[in-house]
Rosetta silent file (secondary structure, phi, psi, omega in degrees, C-alpha in Angstrom):
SEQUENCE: XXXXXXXXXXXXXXXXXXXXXXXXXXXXXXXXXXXXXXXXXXXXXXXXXXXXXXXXXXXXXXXXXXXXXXXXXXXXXXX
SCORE:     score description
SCORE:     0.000 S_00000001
   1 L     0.000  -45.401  175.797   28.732  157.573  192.425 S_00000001
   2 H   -42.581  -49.336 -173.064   26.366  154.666  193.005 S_00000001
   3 H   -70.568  -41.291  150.332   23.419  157.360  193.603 S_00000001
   4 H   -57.131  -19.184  173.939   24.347  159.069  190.421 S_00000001
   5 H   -78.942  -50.809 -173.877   25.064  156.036  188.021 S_00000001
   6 L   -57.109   73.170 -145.496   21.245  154.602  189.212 S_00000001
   7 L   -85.795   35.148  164.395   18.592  155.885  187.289 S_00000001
   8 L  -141.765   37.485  152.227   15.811  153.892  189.032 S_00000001
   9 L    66.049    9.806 -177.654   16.514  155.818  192.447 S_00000001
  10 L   -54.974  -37.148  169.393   17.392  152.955  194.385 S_00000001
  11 E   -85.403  133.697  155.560   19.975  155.220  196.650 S_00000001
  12 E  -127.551 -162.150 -166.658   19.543  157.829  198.917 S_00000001
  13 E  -121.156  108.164  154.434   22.482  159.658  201.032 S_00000001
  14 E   -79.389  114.734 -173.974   22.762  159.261  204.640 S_00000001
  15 L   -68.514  -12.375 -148.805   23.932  162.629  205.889 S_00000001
  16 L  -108.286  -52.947 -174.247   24.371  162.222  209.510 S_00000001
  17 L  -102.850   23.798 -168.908   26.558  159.371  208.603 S_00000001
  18 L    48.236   55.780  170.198   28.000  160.262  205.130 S_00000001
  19 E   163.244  159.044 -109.937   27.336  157.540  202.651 S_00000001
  20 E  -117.684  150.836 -166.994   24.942  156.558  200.297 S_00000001
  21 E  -132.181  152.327  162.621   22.089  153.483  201.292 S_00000001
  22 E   -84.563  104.465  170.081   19.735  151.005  199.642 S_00000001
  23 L   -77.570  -33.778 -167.955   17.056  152.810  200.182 S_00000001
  24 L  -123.801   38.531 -138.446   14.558  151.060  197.496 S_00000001
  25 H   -59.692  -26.925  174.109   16.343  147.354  196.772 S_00000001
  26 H   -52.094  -36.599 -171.663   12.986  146.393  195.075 S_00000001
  27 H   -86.106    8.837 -166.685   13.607  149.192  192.538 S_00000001
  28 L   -90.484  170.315  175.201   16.983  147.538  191.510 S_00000001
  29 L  -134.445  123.028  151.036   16.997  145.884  187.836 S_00000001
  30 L    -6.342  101.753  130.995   18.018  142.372  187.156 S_00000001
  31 L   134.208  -13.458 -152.857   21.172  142.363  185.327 S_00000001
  32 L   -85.529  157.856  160.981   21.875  146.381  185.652 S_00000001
  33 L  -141.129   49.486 -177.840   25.859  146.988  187.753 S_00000001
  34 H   -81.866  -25.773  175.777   26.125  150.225  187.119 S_00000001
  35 H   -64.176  -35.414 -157.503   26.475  151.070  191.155 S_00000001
  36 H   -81.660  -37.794 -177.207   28.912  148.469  191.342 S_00000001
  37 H   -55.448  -34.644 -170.956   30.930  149.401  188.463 S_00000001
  38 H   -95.968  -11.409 -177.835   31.498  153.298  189.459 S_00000001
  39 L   -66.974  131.806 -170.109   31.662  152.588  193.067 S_00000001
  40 L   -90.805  -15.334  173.084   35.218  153.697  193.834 S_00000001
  41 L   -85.637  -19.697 -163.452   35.309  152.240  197.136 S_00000001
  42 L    32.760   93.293  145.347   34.040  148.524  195.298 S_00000001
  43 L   -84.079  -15.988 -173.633   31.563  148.276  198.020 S_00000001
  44 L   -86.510  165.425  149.323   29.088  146.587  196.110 S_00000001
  45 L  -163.601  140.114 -171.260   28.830  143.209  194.981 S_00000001
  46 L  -102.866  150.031 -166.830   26.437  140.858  193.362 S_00000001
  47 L   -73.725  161.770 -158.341   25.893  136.955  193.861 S_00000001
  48 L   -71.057  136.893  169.378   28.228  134.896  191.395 S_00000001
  49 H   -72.594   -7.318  159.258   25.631  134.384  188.390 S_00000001
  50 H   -55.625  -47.249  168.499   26.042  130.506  188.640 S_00000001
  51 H   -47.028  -28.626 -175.299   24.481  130.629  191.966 S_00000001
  52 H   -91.645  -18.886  173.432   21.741  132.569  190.771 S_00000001
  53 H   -76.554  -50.807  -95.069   20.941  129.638  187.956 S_00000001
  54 H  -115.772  -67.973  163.869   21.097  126.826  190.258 S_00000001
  55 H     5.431  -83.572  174.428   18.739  129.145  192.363 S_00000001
  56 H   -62.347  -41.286  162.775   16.233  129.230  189.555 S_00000001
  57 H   -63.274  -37.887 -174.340   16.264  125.972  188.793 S_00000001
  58 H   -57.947  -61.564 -173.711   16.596  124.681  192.014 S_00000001
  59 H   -54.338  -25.804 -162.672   13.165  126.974  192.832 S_00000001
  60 L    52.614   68.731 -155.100   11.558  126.069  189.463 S_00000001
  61 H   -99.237   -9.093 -177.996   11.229  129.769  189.444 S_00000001
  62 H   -75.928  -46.846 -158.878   10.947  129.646  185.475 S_00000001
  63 H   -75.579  -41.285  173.173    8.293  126.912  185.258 S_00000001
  64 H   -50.806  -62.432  158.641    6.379  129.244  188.092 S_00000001
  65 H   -37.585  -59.616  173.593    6.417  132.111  185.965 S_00000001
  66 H   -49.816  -49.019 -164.228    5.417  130.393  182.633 S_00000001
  67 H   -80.268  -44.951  168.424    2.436  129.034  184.257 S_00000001
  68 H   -49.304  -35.049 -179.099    1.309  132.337  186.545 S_00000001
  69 H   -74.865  -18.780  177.602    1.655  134.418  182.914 S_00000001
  70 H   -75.874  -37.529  170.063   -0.566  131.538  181.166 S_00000001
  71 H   -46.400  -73.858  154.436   -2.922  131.983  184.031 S_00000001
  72 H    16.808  -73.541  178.060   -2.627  135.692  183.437 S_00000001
  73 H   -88.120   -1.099  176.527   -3.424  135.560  179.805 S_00000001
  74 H   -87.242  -15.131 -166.350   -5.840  133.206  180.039 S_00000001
  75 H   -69.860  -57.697 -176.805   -7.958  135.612  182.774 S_00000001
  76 H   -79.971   14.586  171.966   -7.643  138.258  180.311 S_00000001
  77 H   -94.064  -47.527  170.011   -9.083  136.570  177.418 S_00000001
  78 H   -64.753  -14.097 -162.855  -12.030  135.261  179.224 S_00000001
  79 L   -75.768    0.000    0.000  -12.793  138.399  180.711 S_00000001
């Protein structure tokens, strides 16, 4: 079910061994749990979302962002 619930291809199906792989984990989207929800097996699981703020803050992964897109837009003004 995960490879059918995912519409941004992240799964493919290993055949040799029957069951379905992260093939593309890059290709996954922030926030979507649609594998994890239909997997019938609940194989899946995602980090607790507290963990994932303290993460971002801890990383300043916000303040990193703001300032690479102000770089960003400022490159593409001057150009």
């Amino acid at each position: 079910m995960c490879i059918t619930s995912c519409g941004r291809d992240v799964f493919d199906f290993d055949v040799q061994n029957k069951k379905a792989i992260v093939a593309r984990p890059l290709q996954c989207m922030l926030g979507c749990t649609s594998c994890k929800v239909w997997c019938v097996y609940e194989a899946i699981r995602f980090p607790d979302s507290n963990y994932i703020r303290e993460i971002i803050k801890k990383k300043k992964v916000l303040i990193i962002a703001k300032k690479q897109l102000q770089e960003k837009i400022g490159s593409t003004i001057n150009s």
